[in-house]
C-alpha positions in Angstrom: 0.2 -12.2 -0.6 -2.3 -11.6 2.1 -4.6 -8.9 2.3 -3.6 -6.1 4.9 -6.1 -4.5 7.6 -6.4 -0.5 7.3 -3.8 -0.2 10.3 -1.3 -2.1 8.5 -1.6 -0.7 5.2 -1.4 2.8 7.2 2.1 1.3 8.6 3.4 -0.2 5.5 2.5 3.1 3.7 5.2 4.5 6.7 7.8 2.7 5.9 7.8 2.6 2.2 7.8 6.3 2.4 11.0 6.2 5.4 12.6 2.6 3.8 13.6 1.9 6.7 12.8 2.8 10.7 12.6 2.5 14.2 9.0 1.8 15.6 9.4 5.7 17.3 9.9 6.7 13.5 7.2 5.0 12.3 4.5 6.2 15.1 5.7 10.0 14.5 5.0 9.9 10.8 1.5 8.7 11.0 -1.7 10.2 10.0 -3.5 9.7 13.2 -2.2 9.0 16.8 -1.1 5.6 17.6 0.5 3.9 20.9 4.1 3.0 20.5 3.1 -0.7 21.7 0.6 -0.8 18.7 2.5 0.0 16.2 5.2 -2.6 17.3 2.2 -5.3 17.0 1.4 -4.1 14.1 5.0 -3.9 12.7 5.7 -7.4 14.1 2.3 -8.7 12.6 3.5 -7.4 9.1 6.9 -9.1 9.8 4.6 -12.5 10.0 2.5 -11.9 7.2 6.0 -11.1 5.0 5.6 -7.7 4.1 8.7 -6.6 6.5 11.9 -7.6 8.0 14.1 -6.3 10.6 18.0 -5.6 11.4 18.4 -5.8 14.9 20.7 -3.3 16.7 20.5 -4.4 20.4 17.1 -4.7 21.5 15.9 -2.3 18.9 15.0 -3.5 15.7 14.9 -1.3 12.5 12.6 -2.3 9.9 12.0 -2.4 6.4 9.5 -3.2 3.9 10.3 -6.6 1.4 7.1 -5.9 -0.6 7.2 -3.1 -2.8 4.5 -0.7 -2.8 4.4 -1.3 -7.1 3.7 -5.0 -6.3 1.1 -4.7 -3.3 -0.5 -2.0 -5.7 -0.7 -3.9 -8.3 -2.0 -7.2 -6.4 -4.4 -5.0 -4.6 -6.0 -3.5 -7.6 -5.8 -7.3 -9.1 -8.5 -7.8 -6.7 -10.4 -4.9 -6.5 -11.0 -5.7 -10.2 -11.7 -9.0 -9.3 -14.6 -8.6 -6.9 -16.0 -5.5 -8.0 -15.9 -5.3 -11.5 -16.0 -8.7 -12.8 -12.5 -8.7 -13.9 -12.7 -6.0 -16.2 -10.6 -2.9 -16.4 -13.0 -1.5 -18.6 -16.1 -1.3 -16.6 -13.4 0.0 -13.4 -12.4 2.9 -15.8 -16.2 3.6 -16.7 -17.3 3.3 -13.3 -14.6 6.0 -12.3 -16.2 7.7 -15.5 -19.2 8.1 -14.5 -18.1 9.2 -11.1 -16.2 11.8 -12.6 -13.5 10.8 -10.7 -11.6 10.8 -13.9 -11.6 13.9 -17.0 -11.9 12.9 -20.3 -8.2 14.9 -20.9 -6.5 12.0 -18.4 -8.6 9.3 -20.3 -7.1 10.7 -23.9 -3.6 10.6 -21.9 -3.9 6.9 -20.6 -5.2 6.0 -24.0 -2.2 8.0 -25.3 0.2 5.4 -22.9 -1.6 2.8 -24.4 -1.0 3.2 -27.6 2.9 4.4 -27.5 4.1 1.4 -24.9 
């Protein structure tokens, strides 16, 4: 899977959240104002890269994601592990620790997950 710029994660984060929609849909739901135009790009561009599809009706096309947000999630954070933590889920968890970007309460619930799955 290849990795998406910050505009097309933006778009992708769209449509998982309509399933499916017209370019028009798309540009109304974003966070920040975007030209009709770029947004089709964009959409097309994901279409390329395999992240989308399209039905055509007419002219129009309505799109739809065919990656799931779980599994470009889950190859995302592969990587972010990868590159900035040497691979270790341990040292991502301390870092966000020691950020206190996480409580020790949601640590004793993930170990809590851990140890019941």
């Amino acid at each position: 899977m290849e990795q998406l710029t910050n505009k097309e994660e933006e778009v992708m984060q769209a449509l998982w959240k309509l399933e499916k929609a017209f370019v028009k849909e798309i540009v109304s739901i974003l966070p920040n104002e975007n030209h009709y135009n770029t947004v089709s790009t964009i959409v097309r561009n994901l279409e390329e890269k395999g992240y989308v599809s399209h039905q055509a009706f007419g002219k129009t096309h309505q799109y739809f994601p065919i990656v799931s947000k779980e599994a470009y999630t889950k190859q995302f954070m592969n990587q972010a592990t990868q590159r900035y933590f040497d691979n270790s889920y341990k040292s991502m968890v301390s870092f966000f620790a020691k950020e206190e970007k996480i409580s020790a309460k949601e640590l004793r619930e993930i170990l809590e997950i851990i140890e019941n799955k």
